[in-house]
N, CA, C and O of each residue as an XYZ file, in Angstrom:
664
protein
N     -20.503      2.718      4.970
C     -19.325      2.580      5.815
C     -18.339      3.695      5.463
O     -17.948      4.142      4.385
N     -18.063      3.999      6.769
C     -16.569      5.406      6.267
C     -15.355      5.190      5.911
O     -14.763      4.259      6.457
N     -14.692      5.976      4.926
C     -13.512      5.406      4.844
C     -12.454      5.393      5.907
O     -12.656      6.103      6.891
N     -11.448      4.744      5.850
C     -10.428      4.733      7.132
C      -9.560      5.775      6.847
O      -9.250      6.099      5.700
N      -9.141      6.329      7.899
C      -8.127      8.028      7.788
C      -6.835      7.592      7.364
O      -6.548      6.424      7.626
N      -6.123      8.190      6.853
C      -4.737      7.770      5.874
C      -3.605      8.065      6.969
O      -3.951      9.006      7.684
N      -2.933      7.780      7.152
C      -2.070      7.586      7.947
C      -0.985      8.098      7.102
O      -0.638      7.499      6.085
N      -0.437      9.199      7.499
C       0.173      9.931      5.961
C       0.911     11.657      6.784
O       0.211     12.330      7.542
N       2.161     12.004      6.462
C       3.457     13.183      6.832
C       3.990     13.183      5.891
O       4.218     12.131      5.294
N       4.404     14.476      5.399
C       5.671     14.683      5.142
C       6.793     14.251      5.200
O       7.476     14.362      6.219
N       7.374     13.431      3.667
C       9.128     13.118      3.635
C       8.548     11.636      4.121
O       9.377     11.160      4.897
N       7.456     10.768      3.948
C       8.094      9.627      4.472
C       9.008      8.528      3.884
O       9.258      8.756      2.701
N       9.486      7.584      4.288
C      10.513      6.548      3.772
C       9.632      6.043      2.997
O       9.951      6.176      1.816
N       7.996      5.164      3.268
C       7.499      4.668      2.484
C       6.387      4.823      3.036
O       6.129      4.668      4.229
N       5.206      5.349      1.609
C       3.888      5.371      1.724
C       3.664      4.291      1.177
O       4.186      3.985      0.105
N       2.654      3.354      1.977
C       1.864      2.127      1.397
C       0.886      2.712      0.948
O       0.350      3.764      1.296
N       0.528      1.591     -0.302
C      -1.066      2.283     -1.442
C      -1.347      1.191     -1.598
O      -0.690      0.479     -2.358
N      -2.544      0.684     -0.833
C      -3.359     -0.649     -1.240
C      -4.562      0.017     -2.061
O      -4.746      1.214     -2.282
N      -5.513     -1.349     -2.547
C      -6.285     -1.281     -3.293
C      -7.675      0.042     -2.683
O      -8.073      1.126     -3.109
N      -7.959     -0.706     -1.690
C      -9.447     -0.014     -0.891
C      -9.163     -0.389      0.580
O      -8.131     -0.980      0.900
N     -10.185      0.002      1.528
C      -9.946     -0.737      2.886
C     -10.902     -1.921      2.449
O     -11.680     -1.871      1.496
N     -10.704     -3.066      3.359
C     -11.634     -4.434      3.198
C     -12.585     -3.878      4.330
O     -12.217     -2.941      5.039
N     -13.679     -4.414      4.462
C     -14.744     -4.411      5.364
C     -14.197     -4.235      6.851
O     -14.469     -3.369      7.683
N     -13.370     -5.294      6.918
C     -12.903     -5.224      8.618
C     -12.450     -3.879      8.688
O     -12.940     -3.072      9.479
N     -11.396     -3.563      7.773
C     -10.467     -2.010      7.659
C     -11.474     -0.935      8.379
O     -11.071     -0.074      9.162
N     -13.161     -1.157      7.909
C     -13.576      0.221      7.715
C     -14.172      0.003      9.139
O     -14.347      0.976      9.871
N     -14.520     -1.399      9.586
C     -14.942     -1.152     10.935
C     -14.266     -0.768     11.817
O     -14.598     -0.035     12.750
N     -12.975     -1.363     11.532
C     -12.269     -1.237     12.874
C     -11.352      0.166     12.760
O     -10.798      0.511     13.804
N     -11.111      1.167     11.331
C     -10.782      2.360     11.196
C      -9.703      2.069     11.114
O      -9.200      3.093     11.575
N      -8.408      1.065     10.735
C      -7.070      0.630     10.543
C      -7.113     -0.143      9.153
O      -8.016     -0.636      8.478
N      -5.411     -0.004      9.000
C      -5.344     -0.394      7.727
C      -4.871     -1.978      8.354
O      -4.504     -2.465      9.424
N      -5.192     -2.490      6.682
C      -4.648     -4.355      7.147
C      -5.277     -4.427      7.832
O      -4.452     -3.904      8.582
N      -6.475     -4.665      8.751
C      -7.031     -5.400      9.490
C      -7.836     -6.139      9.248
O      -8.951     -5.847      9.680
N      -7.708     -7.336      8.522
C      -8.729     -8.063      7.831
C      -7.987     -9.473      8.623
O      -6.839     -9.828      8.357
N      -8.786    -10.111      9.530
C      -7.577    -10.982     10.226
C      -6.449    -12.202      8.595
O      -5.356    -12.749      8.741
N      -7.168    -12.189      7.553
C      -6.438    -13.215      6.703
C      -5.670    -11.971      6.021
O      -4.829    -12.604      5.382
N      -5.487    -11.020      5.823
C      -4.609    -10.308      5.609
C      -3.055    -10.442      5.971
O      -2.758     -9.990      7.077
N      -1.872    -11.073      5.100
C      -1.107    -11.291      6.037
C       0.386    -10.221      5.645
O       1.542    -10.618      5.499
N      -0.188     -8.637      5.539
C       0.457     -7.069      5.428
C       1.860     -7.448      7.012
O       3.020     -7.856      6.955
N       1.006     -7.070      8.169
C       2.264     -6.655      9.201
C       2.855     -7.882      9.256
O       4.036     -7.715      9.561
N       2.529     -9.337      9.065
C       3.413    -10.676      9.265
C       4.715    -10.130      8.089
O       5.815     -9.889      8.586
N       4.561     -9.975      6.752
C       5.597     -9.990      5.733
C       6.318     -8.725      6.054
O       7.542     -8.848      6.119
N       5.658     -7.122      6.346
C       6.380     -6.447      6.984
C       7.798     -6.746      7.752
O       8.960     -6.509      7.421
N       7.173     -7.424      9.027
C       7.583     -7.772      9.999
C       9.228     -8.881      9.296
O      10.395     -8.551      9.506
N       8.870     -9.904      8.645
C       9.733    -10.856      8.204
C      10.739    -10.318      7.104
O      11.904    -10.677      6.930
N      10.012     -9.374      6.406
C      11.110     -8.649      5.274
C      12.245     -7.848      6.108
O      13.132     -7.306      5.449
N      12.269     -7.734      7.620
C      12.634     -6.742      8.011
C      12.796     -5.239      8.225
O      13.682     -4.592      8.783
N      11.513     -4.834      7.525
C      11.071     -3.424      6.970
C      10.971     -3.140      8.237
O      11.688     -2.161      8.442
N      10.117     -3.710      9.833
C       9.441     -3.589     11.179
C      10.420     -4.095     12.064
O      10.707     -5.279     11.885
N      10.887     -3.619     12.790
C      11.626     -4.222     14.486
C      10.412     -5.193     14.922
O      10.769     -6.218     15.503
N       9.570     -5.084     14.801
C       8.624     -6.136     15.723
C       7.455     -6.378     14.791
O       7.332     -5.836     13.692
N       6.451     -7.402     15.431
C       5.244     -7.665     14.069
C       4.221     -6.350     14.958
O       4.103     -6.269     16.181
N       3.836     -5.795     14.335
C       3.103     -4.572     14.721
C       1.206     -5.422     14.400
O       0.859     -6.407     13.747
N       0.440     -4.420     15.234
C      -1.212     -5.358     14.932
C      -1.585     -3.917     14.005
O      -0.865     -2.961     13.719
N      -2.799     -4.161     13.728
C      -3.695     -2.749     12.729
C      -3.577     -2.369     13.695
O      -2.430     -1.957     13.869
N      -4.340     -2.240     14.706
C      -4.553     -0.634     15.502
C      -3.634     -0.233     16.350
O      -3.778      0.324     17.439
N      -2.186     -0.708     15.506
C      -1.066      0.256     15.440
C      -0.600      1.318     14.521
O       0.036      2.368     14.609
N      -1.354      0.401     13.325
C      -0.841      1.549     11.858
C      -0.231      2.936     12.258
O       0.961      3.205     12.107
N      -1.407      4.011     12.918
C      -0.335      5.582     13.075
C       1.090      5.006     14.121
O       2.052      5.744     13.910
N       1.350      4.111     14.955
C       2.569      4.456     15.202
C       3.836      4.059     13.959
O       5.021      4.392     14.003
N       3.332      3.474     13.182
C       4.340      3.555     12.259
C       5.034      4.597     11.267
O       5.922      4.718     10.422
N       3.753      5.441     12.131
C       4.536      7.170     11.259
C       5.839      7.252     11.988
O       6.695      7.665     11.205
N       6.294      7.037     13.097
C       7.569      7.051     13.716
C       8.814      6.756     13.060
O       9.811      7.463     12.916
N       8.568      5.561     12.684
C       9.343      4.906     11.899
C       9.450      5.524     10.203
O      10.289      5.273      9.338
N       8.433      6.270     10.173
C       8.684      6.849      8.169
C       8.061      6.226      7.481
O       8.358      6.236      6.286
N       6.705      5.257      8.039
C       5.965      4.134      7.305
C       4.578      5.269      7.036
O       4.179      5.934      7.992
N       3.968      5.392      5.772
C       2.500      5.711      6.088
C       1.778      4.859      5.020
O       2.306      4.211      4.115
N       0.401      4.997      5.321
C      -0.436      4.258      4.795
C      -1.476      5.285      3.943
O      -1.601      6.455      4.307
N      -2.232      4.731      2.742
C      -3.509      4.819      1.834
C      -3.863      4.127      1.186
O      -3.555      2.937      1.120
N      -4.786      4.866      0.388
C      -5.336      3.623     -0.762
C      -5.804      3.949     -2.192
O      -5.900      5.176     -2.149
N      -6.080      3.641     -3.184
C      -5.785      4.403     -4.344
C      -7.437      4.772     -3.947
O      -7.773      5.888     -4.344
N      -8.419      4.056     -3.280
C      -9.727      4.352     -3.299
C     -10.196      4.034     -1.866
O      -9.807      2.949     -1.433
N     -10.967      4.792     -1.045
C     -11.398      5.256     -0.293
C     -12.558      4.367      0.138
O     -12.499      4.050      1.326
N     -13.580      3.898     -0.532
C     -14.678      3.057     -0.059
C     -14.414      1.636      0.197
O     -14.083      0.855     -0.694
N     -14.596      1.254      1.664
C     -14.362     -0.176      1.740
C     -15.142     -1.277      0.988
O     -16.309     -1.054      0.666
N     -14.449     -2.659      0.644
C     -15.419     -3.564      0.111
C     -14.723     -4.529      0.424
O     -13.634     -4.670      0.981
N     -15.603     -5.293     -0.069
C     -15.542     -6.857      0.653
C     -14.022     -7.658     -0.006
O     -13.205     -8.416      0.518
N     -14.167     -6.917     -1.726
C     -13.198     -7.037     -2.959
C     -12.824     -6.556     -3.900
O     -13.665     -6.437     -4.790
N     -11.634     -6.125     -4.136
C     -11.289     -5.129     -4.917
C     -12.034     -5.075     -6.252
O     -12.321     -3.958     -6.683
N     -12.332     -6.017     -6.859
C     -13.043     -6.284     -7.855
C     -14.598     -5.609     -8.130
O     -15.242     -5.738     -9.171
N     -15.090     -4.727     -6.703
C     -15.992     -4.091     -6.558
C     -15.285     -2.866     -7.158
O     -15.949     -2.317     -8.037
N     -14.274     -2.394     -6.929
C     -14.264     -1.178     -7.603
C     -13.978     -0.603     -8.806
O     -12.989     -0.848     -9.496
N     -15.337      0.585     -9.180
C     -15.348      1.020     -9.983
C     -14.234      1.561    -11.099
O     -13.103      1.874    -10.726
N     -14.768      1.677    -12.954
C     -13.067      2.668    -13.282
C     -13.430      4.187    -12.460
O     -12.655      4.720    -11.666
N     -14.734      4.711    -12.836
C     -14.555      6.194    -12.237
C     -14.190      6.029    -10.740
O     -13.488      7.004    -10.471
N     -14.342      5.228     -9.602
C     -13.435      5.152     -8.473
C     -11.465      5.215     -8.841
O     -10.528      5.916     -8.459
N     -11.597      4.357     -9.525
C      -9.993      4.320     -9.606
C      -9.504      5.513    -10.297
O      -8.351      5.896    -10.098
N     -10.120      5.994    -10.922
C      -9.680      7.408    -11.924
C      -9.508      8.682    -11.036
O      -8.665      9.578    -11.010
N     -10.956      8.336    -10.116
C     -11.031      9.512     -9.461
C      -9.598      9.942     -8.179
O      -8.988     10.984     -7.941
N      -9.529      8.422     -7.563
C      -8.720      7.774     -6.789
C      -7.397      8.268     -7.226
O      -6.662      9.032     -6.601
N      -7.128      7.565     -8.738
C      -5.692      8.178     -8.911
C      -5.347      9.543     -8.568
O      -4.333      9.952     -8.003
N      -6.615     10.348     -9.114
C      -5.701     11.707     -9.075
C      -5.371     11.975     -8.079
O      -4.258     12.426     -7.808
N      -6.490     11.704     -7.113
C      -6.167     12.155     -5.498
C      -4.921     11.507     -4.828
O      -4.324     11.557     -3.753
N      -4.849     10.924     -5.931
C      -3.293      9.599     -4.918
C      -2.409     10.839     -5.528
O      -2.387     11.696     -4.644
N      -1.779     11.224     -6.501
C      -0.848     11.487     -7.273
C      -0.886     13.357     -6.422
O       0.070     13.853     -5.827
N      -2.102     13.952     -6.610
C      -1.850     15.105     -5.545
C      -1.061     14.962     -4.199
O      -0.217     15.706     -3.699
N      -1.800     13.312     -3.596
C      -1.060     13.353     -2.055
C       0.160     12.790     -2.037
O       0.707     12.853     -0.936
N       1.028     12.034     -3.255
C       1.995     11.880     -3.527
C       3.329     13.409     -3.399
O       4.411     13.494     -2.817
N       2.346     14.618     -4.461
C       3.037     15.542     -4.996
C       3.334     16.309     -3.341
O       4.393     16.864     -3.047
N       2.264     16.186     -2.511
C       2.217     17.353     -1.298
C       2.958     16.676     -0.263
O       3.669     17.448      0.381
N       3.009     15.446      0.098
C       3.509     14.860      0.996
C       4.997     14.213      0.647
O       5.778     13.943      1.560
N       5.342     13.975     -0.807
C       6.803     14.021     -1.373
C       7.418     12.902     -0.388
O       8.382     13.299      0.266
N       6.908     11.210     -0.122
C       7.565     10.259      0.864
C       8.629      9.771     -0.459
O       8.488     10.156     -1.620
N       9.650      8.888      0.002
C      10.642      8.913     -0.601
C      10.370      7.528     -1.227
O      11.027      7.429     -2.263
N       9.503      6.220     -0.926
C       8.976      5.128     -2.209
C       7.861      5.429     -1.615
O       7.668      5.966     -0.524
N       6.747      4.841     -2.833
C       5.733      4.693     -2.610
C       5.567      3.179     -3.042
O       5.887      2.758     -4.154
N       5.015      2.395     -2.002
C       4.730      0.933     -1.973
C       3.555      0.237     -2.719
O       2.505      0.198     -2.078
N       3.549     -0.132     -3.541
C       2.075     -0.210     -3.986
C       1.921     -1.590     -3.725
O       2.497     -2.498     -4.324
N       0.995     -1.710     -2.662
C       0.576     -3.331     -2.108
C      -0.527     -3.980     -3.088
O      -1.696     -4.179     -2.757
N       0.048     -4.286     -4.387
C      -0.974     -5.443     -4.904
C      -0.840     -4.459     -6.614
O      -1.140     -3.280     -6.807
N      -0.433     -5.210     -7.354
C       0.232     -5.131     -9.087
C      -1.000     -4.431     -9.769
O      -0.970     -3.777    -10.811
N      -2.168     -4.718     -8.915
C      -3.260     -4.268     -9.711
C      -3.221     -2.627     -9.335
O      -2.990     -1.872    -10.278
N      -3.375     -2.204     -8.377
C      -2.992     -1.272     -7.251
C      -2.141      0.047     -8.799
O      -2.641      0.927     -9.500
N      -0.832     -0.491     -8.684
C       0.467      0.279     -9.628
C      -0.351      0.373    -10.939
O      -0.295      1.519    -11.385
N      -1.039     -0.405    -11.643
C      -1.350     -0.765    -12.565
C      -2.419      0.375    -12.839
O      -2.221      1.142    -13.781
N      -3.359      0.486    -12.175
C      -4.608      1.175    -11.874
C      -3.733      3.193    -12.111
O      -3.851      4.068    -12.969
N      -2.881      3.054    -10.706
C      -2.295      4.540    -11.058
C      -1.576      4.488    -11.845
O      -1.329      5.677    -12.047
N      -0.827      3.767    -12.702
C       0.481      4.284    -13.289
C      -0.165      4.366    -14.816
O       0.322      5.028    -15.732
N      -1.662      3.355    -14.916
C      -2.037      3.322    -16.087
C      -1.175      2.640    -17.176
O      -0.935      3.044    -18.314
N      -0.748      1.460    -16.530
C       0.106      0.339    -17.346
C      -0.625     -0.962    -17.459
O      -1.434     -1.297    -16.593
N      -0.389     -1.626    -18.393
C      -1.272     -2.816    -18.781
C      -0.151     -3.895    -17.764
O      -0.511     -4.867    -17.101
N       1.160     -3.394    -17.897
C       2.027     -4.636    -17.307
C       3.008     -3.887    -16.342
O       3.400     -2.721    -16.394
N       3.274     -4.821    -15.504
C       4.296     -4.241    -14.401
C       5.319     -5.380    -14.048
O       4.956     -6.475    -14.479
N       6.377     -5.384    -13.443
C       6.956     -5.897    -12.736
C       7.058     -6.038    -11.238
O       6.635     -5.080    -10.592
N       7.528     -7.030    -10.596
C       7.931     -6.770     -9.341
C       8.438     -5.781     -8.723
O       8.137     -4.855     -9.476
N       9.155     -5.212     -7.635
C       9.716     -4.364     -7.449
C       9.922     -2.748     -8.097
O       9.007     -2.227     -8.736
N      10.914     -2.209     -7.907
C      11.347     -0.805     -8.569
C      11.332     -0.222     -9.832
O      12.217     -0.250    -10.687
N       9.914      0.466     -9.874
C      10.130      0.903    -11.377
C      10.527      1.998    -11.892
O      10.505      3.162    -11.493
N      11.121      1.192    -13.399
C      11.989      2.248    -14.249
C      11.533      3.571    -13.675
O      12.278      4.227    -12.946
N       9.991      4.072    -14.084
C       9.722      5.549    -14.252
C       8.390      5.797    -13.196
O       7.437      5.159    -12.749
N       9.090      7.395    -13.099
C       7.998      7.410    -11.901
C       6.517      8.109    -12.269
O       6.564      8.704    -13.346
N       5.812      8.138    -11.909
C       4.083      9.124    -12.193
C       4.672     10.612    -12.027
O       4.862     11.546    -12.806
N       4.906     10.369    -10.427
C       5.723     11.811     -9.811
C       7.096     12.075     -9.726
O       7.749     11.823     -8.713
N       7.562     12.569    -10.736
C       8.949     12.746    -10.574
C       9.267     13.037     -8.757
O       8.589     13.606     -7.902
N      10.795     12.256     -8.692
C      11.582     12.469     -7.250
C      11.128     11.888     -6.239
O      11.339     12.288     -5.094
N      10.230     10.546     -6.621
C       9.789      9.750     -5.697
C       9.585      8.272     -6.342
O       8.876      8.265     -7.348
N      10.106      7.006     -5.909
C      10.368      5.971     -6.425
C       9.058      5.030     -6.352
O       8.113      5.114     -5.568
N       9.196      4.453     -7.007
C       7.640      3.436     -7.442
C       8.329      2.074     -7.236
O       9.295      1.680     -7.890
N       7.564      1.244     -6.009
C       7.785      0.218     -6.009
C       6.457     -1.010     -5.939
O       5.434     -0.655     -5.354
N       6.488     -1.916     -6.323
C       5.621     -2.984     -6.751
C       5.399     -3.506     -5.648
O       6.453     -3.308     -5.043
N       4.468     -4.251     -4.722
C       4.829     -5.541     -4.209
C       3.394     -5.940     -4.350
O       2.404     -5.304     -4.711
N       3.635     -7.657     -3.808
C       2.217     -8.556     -4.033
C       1.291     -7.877     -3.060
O       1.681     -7.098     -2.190
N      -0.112     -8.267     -3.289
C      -1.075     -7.629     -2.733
C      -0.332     -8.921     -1.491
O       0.492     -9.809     -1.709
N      -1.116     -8.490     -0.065
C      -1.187     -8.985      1.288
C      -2.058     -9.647      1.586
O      -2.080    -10.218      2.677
N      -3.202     -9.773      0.523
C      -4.775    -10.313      0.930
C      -4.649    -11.725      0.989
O      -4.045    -12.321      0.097
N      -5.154    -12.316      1.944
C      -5.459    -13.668      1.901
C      -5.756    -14.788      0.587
O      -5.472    -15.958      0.330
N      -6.546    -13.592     -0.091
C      -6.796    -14.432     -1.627
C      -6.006    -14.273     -2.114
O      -6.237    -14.461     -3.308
N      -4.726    -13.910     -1.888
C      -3.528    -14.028     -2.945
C      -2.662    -15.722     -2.903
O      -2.236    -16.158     -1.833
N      -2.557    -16.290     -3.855
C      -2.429    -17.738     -3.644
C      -0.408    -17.660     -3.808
O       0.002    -18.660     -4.399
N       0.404    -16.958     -3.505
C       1.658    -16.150     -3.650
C       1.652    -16.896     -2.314
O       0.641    -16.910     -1.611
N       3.032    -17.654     -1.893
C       3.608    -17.935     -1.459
C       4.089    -17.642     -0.126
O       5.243    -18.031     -0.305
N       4.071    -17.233      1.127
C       4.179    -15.922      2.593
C       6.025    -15.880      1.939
O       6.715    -14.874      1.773
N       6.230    -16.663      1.804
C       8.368    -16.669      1.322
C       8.102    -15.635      0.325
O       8.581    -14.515      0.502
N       7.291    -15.925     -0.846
C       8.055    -14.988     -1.903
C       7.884    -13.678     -1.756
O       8.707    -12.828     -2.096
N       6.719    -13.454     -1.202
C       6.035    -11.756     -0.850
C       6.871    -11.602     -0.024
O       7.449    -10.575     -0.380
N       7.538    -12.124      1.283
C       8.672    -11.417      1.672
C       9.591    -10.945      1.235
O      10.155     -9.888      1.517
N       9.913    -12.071      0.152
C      11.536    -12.200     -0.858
C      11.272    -10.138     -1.260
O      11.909     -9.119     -0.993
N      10.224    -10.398     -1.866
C      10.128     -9.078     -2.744
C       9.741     -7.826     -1.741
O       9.956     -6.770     -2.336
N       9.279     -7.630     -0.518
C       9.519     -6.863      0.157
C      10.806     -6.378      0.685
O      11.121     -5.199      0.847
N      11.511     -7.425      0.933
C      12.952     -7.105      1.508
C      13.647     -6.600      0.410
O      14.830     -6.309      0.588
N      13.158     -6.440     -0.671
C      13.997     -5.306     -1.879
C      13.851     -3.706     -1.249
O      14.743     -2.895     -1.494
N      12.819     -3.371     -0.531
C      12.022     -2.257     -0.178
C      13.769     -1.814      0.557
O      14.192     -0.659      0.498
N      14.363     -2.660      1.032
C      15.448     -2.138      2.334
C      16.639     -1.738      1.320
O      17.525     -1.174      1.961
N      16.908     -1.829      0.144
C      17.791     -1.005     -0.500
C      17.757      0.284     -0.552
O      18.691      1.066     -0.376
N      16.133      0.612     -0.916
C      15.997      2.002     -1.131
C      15.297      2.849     -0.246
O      14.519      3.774     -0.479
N      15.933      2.110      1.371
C      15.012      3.257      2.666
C      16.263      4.308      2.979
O      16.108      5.232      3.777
């Protein structure tokens, strides 16, 4: 299966960095499209989105200063499929397209996600202290996946931090 194309400009407000695409992702070539995925609902409710947007909208959210990736490229069923040399390899390539594309947070959808690039055993919610790439802000949030047993309230709670620093 191919990977899904990154949805990704110059200067954006916020690049999202999920884990991998899920299976649906790679069929249908959009990010979040896993129907139990619930990414554009908390979007949408944090107020980050004017409207609840579907996946095979993702590129219009370049409009808005939203882009999308993933620390790793091959879809799977579960993150837990991926490899360390995927994630290693993954990071660097994240941290180059960080350095060239310079968006102003980078979102990391799911603790494991931050954890993986930042190469930290522990993280917090939200905004962290220090960045990988200097001049671009690191922010936390819960993964979106259905198997996350997190609350649809609290993953909003902690998205709507995202609106301090757009």
């Amino acid at each position: 299966m191919n990977p899904i194309p990154d949805q990704i400009q110059p200067n954006l407000k916020i690049l999202f960095v999920g884990f991998n695409p899920s299976i649906r992702s790679g069929e249908t070539g959009h990010h979040f499209s896993n129907p139990n995925n619930r990414f554009w609902k908390i979007l949408h409710q944090a107020g980050i989105t004017p409207r609840l947007y579907k996946p095979e909208e993702d590129h219009s959210l370049l409009d808005l200063g939203y882009g999308f990736t993933n620390i790793v490229a091959r879809p799977t069923k579960a993150a837990d499929e991926i490899t360390k040399e995927e994630y290693q390899k993954g990071r660097n390539i994240l941290i180059q397209k960080i350095k060239r594309y310079q968006p102003n947070i980078v979102c990391f959808v799911g603790k494991g996600v931050y954890q993986q690039y930042a190469q930290k055993r522990e993280a917090k919610w939200g905004l962290q202290p220090e960045s990988v790439v200097k001049g671009t802000l690191e922010f936390v949030a819960p993964s979106s996946s259905g198997l996350v047993r997190m609350k649809i309230e609290d993953m909003v709670g902690i998205f709507k931090q995202l609106q301090k620093y757009i």
